[in-house]
matplotlib code that plots the C-alpha trace (Angstrom):
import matplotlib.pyplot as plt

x = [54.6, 51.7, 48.0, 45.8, 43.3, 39.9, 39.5, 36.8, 37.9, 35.3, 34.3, 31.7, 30.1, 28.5, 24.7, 24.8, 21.8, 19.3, 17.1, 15.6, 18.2, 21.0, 23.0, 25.9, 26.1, 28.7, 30.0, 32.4, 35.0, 36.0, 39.8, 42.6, 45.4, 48.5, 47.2, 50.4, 50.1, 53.0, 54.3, 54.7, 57.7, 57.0, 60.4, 58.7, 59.2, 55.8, 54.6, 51.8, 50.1, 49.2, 47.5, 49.3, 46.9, 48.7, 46.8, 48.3, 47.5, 46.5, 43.9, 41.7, 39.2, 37.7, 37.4, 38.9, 37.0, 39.1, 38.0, 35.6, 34.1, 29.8, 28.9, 25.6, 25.2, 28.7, 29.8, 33.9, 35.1, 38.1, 39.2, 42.0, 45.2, 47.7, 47.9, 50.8, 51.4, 54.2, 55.4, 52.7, 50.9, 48.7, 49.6, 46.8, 47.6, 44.9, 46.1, 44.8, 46.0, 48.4, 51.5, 52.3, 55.5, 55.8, 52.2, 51.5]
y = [-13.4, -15.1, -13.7, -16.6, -16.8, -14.9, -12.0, -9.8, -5.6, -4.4, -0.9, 0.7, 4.0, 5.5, 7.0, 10.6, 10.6, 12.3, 9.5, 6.6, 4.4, 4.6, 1.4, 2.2, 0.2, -2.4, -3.2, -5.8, -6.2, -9.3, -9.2, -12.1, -11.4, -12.9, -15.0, -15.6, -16.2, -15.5, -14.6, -11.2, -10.3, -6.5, -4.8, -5.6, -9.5, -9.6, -12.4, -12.5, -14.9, -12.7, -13.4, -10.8, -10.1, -8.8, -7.3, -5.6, -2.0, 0.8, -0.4, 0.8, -1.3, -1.5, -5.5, -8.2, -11.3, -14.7, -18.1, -18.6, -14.9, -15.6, -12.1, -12.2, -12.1, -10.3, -13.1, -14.0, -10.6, -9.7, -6.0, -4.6, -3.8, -2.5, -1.4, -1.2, 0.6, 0.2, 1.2, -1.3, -3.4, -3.0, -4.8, -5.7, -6.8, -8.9, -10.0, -13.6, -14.7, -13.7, -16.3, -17.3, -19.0, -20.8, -20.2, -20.4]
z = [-6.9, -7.9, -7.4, -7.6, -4.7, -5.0, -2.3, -1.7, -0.5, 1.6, 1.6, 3.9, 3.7, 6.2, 6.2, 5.9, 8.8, 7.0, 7.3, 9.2, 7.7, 9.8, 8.8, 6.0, 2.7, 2.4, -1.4, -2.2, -5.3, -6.2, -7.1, -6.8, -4.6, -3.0, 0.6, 3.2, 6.6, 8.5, 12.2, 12.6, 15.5, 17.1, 18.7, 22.2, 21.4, 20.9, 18.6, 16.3, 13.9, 11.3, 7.2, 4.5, 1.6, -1.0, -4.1, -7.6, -7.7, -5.4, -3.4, -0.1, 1.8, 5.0, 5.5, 3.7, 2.3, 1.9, 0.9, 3.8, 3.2, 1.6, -0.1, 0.0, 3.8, 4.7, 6.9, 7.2, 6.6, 8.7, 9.7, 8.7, 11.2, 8.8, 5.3, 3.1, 0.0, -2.4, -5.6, -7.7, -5.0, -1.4, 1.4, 4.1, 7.3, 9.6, 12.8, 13.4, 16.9, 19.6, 19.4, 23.2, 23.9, 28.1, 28.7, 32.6]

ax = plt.figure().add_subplot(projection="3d")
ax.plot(x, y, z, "-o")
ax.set_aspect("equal")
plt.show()
């Protein structure tokens, strides 16, 4: 498995409340990871369109930053559905789209 596209995990911490400040600070680590999109089936036959992110190492993040993602003003970033550990890698999950077959 190749990791060669540049992805930004977002992390963001809360304010503690103490002050006037009540907005959480955001930082962003630039790492390259393993970009798939894919359809995801659930056991209810319900279809998703969905990008894997797949990253070396044991990783946590709030957001996830792809090509499209500009750090200095935070826009692009996607949440999060589904996280995935295994033995030497992380897994994020972002559901893109519903996938609807026969539409009426």
């Amino acid at each position: 498995m190749r990791y060669d596209n540049t992805v930004y995990l977002i992390t963001e911490t809360a304010n503690d409340g103490d002050d006037l400040n009540f907005s959480g600070e955001t930082s962003a680590i630039r790492t390259k990871g393993n970009v798939k999109r894919t359809n995801l089936t659930l056991a209810n036959g319900e279809m998703y369109d969905a990008t894997i992110v797949r990253v070396f190492g044991n990783w946590s993040a709030d957001k996830i930053g792809l090509s499209d993602y500009n750090p200095d003003t935070g826009k692009g970033a996607r949440k999060i559905q589904k996280v995935g550990r295994h033995f030497n890698r992380t897994d994020f999950y972002i559901v893109n789209s519903e996938v609807i077959f026969n539409a009426k």
